[in-house]
C-alpha positions as CSV (number, residue, x, y, z in Angstrom):
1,X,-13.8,205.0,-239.8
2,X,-12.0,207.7,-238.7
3,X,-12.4,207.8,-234.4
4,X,-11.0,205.0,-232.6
5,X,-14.4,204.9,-230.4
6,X,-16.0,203.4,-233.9
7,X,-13.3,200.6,-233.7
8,X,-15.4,199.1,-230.8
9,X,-18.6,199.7,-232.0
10,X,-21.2,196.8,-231.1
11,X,-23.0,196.2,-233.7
12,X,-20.1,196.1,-236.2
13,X,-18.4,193.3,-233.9
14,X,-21.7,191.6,-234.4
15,X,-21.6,191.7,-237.7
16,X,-18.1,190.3,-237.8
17,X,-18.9,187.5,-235.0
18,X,-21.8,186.4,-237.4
19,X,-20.0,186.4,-240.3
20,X,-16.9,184.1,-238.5
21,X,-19.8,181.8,-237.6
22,X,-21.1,181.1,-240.4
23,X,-17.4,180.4,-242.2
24,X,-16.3,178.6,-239.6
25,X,-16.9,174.2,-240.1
26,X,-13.6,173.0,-238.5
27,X,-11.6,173.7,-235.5
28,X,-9.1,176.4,-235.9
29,X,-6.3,177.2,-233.7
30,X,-5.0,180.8,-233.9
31,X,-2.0,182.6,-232.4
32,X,-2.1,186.5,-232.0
33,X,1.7,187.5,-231.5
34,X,1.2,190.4,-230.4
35,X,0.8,191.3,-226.0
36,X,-1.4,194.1,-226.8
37,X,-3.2,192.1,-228.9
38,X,-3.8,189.4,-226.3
39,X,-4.9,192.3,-223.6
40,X,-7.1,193.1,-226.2
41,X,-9.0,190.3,-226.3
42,X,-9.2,188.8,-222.4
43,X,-10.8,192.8,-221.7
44,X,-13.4,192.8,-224.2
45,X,-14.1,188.9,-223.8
46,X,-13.2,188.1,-227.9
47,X,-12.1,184.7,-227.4
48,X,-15.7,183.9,-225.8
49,X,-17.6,185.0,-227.9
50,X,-15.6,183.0,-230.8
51,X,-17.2,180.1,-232.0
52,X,-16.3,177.1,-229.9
53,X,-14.3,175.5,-232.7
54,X,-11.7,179.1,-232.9
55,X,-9.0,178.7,-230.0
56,X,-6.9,181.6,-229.5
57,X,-3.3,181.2,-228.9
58,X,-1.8,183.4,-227.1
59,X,2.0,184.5,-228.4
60,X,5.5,185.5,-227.5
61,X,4.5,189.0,-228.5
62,X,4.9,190.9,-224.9
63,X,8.5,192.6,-224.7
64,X,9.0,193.0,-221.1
65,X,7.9,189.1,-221.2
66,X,10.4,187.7,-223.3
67,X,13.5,189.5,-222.1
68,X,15.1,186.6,-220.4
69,X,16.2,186.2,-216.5
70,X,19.9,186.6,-217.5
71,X,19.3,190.1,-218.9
72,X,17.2,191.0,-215.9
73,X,20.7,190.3,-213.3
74,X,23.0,191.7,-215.9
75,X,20.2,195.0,-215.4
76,X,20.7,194.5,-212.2
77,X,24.2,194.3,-211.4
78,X,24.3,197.9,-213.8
79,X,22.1,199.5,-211.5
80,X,23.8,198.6,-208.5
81,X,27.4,199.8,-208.9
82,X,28.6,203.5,-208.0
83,X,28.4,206.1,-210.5
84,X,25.4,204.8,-212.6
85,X,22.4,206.6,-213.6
86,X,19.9,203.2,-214.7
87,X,17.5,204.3,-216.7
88,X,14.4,202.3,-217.6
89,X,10.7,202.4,-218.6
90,X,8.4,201.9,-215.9
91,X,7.5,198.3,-216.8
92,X,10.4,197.1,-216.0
93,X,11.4,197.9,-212.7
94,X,8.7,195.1,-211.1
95,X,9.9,192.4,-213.2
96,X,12.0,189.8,-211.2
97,X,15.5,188.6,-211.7
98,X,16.9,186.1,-209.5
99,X,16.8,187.7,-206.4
100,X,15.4,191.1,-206.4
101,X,13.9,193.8,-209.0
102,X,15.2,197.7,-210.1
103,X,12.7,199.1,-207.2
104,X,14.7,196.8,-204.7
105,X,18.5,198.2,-206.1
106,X,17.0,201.8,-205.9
107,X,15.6,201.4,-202.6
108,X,18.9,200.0,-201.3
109,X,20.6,203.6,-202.7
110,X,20.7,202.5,-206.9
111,X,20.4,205.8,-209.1
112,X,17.4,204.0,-210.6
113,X,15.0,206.9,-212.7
114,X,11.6,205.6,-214.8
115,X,12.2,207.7,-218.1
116,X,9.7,208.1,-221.2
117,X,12.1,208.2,-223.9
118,X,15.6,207.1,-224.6
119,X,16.4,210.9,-225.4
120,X,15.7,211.3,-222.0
121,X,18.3,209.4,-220.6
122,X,20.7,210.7,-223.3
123,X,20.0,214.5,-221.9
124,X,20.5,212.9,-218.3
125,X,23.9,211.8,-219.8
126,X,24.4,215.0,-221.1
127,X,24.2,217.2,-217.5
128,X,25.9,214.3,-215.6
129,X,29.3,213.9,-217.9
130,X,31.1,212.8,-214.3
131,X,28.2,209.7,-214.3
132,X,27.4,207.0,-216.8
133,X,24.1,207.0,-217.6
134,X,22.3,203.3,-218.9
135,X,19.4,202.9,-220.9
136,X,17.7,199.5,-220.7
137,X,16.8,198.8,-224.7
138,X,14.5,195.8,-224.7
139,X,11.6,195.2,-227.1
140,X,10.3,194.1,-230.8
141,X,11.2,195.7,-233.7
142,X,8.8,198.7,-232.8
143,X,10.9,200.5,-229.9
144,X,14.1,199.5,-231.8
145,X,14.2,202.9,-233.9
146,X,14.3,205.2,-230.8
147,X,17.4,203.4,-229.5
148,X,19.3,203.3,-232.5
149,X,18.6,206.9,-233.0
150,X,19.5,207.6,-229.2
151,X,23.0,205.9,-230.0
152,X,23.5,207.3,-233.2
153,X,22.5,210.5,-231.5
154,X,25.1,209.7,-229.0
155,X,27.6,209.1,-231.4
156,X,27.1,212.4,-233.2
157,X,26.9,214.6,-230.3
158,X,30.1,212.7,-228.5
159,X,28.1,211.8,-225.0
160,X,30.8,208.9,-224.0
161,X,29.1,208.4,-220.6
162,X,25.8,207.3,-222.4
163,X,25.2,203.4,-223.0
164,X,22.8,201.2,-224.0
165,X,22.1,197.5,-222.6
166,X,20.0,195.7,-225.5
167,X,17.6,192.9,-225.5
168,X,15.7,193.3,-228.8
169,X,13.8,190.6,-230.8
170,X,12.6,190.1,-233.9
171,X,8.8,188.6,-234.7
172,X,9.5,186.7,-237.7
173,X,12.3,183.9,-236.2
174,X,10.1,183.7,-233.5
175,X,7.4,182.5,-235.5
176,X,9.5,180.1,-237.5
177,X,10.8,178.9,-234.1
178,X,6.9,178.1,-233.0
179,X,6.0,176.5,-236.4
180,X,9.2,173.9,-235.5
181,X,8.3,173.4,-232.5
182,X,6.8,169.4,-232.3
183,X,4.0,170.8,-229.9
184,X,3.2,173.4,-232.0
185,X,-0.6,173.8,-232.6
186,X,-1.0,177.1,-234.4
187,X,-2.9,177.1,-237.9
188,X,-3.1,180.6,-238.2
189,X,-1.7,184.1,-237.1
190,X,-2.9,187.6,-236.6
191,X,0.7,189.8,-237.1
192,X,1.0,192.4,-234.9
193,X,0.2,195.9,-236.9
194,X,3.1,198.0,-235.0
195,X,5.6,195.6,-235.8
196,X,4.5,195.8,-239.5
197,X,4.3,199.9,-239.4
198,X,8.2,200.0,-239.3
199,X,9.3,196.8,-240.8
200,X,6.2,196.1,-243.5
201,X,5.1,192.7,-244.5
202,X,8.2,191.9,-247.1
203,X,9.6,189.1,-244.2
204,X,6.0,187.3,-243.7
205,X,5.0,185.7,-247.6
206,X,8.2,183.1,-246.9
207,X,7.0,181.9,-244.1
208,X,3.3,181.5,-244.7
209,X,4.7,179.8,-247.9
210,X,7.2,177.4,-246.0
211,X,4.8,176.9,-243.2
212,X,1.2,176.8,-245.3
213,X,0.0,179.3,-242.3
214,X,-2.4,182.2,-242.9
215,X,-1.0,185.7,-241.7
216,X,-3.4,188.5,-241.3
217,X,-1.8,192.1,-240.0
218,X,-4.0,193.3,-237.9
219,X,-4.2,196.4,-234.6
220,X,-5.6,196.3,-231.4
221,X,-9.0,197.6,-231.2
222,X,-12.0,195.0,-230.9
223,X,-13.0,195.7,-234.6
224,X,-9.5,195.3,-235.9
225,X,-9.0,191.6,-233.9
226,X,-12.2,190.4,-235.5
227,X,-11.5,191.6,-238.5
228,X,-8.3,189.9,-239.0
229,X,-9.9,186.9,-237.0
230,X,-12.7,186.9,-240.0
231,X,-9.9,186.8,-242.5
232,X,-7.7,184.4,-240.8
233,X,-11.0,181.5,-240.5
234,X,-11.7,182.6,-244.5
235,X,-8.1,181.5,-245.2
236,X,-8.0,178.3,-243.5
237,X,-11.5,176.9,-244.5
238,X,-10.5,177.5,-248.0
239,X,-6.8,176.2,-247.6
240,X,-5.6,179.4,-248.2
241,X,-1.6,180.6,-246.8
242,X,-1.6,183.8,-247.7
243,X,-0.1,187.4,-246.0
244,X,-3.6,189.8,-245.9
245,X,-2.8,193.2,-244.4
246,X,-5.7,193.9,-242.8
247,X,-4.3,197.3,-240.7
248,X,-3.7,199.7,-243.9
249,X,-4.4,202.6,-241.8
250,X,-1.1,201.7,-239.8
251,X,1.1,199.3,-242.3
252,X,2.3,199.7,-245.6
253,X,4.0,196.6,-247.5
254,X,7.2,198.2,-247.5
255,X,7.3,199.8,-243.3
256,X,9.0,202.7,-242.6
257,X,12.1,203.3,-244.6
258,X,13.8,206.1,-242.6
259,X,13.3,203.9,-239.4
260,X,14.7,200.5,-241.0
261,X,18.0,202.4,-242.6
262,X,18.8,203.9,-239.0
263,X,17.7,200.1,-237.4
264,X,20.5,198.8,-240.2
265,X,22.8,201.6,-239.7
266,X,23.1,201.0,-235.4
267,X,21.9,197.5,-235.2
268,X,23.0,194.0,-236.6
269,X,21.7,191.0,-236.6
270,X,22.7,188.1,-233.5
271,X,21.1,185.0,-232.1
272,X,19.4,186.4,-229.1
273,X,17.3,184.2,-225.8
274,X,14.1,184.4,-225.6
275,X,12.4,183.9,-222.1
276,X,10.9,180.5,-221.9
277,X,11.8,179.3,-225.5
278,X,15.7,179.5,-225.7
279,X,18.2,180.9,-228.1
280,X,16.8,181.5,-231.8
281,X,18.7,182.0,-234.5
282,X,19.2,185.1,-236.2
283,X,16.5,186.3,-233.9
284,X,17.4,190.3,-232.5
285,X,20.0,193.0,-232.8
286,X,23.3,193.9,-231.0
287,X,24.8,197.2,-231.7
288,X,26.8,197.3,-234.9
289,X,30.9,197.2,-234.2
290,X,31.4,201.0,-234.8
291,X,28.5,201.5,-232.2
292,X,30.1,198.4,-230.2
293,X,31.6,201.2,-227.4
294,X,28.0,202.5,-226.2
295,X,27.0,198.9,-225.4
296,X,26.3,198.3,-221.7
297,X,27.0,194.9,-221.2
298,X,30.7,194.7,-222.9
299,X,31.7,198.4,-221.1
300,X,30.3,196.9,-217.7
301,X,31.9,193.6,-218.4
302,X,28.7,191.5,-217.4
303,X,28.9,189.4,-220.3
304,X,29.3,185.9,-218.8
305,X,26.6,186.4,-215.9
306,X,24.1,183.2,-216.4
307,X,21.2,182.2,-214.4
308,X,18.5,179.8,-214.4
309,X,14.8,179.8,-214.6
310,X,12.3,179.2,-212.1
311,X,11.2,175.7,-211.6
312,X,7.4,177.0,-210.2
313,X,6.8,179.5,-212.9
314,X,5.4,178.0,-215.9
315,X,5.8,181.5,-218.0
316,X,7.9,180.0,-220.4
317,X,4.9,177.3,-221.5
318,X,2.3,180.5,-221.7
319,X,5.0,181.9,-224.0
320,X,5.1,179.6,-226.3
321,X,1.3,178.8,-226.1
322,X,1.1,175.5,-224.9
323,X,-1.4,176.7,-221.5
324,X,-2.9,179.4,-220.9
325,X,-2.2,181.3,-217.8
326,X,-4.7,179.5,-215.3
327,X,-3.4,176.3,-216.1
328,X,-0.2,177.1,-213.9
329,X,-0.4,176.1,-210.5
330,X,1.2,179.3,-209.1
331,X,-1.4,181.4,-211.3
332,X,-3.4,183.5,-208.5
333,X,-2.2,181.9,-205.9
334,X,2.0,182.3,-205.0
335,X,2.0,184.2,-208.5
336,X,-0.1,187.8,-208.5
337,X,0.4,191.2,-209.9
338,X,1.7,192.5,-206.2
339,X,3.7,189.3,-206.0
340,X,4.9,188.1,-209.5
341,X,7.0,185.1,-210.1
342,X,7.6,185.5,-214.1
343,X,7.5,188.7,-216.5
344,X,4.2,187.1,-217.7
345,X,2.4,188.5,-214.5
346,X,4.4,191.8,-214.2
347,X,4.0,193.5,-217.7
348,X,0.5,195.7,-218.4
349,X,0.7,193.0,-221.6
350,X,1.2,189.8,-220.3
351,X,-1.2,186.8,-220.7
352,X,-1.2,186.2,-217.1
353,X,-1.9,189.7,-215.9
354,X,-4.5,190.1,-218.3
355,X,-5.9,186.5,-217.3
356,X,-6.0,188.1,-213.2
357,X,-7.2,191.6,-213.9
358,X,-9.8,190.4,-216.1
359,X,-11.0,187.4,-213.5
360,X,-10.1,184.3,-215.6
361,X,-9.3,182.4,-212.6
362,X,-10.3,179.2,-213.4
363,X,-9.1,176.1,-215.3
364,X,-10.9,175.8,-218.8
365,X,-13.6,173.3,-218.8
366,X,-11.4,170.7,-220.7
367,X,-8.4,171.1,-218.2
368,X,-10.8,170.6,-215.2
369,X,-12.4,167.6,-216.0
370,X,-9.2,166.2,-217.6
């Protein structure tokens, strides 16, 4: 196939729905990590028309989600001091900290500006020398690459004024850190394919090994879910733990080398919170000591800020998979796009903003008669 209309083709996701049906003979449980992934399959309606043995989980995988409340007030108390340019992609100027959001700091006078790269808030830094100029670095291992090349760019051009305050996390602890979990339910799970594009699959054999969990790497069209769906129930009915790249348009075992040497060149690896889960191990990047200068949150001193979580907001629980969005109280109700309590409901790829935009307001059948 070689247009991505023939990746939602009909009668090929037939094909592949028949073919799941007929290997499926036990109940499965499978996570797709990915937030993409997840919007993917609440709009075209995948996980109904699964078998009803096949439960999709629905993963950590959203960025904006998992960027915990404390980095949301430490954004925020950037934003709001003199002589700051905040720069940010759109996404995250509705997501809630503990009192207000980036749109409230710029309408009470913040320099807050929605950019579309991070080279765009290094030219910003560039015309302004007399203002420092923040870029707001959150995300997986796929936006990592543009920030360390905006730093490094940084570095190379000397732009002092430019920082960067980061919030990356990495996929693979974050799977370990579900598999430990003693709730943990997840059998199987679909890898996301960007993460993969730039990192390759070398991380992922050691943990379907250690775990005895099928991985299957797999996009974000309908055809490319099912597909790595159809893989995933092939795996586990024949008690299989294998890593299966099924996105080799995308992915190559090995990623993208010129994007991981400047990821080890700017970045090192920390312990890093995750929103709703906690502090893993080992599980994002911080900017490496001789890039230590251009990071925001040591040159603004906001090091030590804590907060803590909403008690009403149940995001952290849709996070890890154990409910799905309408099983929250708040879900529709106190919590809605215009009116979000948790990042879960504010991000274009959050399980609970895909649950409301695509009407799954009520309680699964299980949970209502419970």
């Amino acid at each position: 196939m070689r247009y991505l209309d023939e990746f939602s083709n009909p009668e090929s996701a037939r094909r592949l729905i028949e073919e799941i049906r007929a290997v499926t003979t036990r109940r499965w449980s499978i996570m797709e990590v990915c937030g993409g992934q997840t919007h993917s399959i609440i709009r075209h309606g995948i996980d109904q028309l699964l078998p009803d043995r096949i439960e999709m989980i629905h993963g950590p995988g959203c960025p904006v989600c998992v960027t915990p409340l404390e980095i949301i007030d430490k954004a925020l108390e950037i934003a709001a001091r003199p002589g700051v340019i905040f720069c940010s992609f759109g996404d995250m100027l509705r997501v809630p900290g503990s009192e207000r959001d980036l749109f409230r700091v710029k309408s009470e006078g913040g320099d807050v500006r929605v950019v579309y790269s991070p080279l765009d808030a290094l030219t910003i830094a560039a015309q302004n020398p007399d203002r420092q100029v923040v870029f707001f670095g959150i995300g997986f291992e796929t936006t990592a690459p543009a920030n360390a090349m905006t730093v490094y760019q940084a570095r190379k051009r000397g732009i002092e004024n430019f920082s960067l305050l980061v919030s990356h996390v990495l996929v693979p602890p974050a799977i370990a850190a579900i598999m430990e979990s003693p709730q943990c339910r997840v059998q199987g799970f679909l890898a996301a394919g960007h993460v993969c594009s730039v990192m390759g699959t070398e991380e992922y054999p050691p943990l379907a090994e250690k775990y005895r969990v099928p991985m299957v790497v797999t996009g974000f069209e309908p055809l490319d879910i099912l597909e790595g769906i159809r893989r995933t129930v092939l795996q586990l009915e024949q008690g299989r733990h294998e890593v299966e790249n099924a996105y080799p348009r995308a992915v190559r075992a090995e990623g993208n080398a010129a994007a991981k040497a400047m990821l080890a060149d700017v970045f090192e690896v920390t312990d890093r919170g995750w929103r709703g889960i906690g502090t893993i191990p080992r599980s994002g990047w911080r900017l490496a000591p001789r890039y230590r200068h251009y990071d925001a949150e040591q040159r603004f001193a906001v090091g030590d800020l804590h907060t803590e979580e909403s008690t009403v907001c149940r995001s952290g629980e849709v996070l890890q998979g154990l409910i799905k969005p309408n099983e929250c109280a708040a879900f529709g109700t106190t919590c809605t796009p215009r009116n979000p309590l948790g990042a879960t409901m504010v991000s274009s790829e959050g399980a609970c903003a895909a649950y409301y935009l695509y009407r799954r307001l009520d309680l699964p059948a299980e949970v209502a008669h419970a």
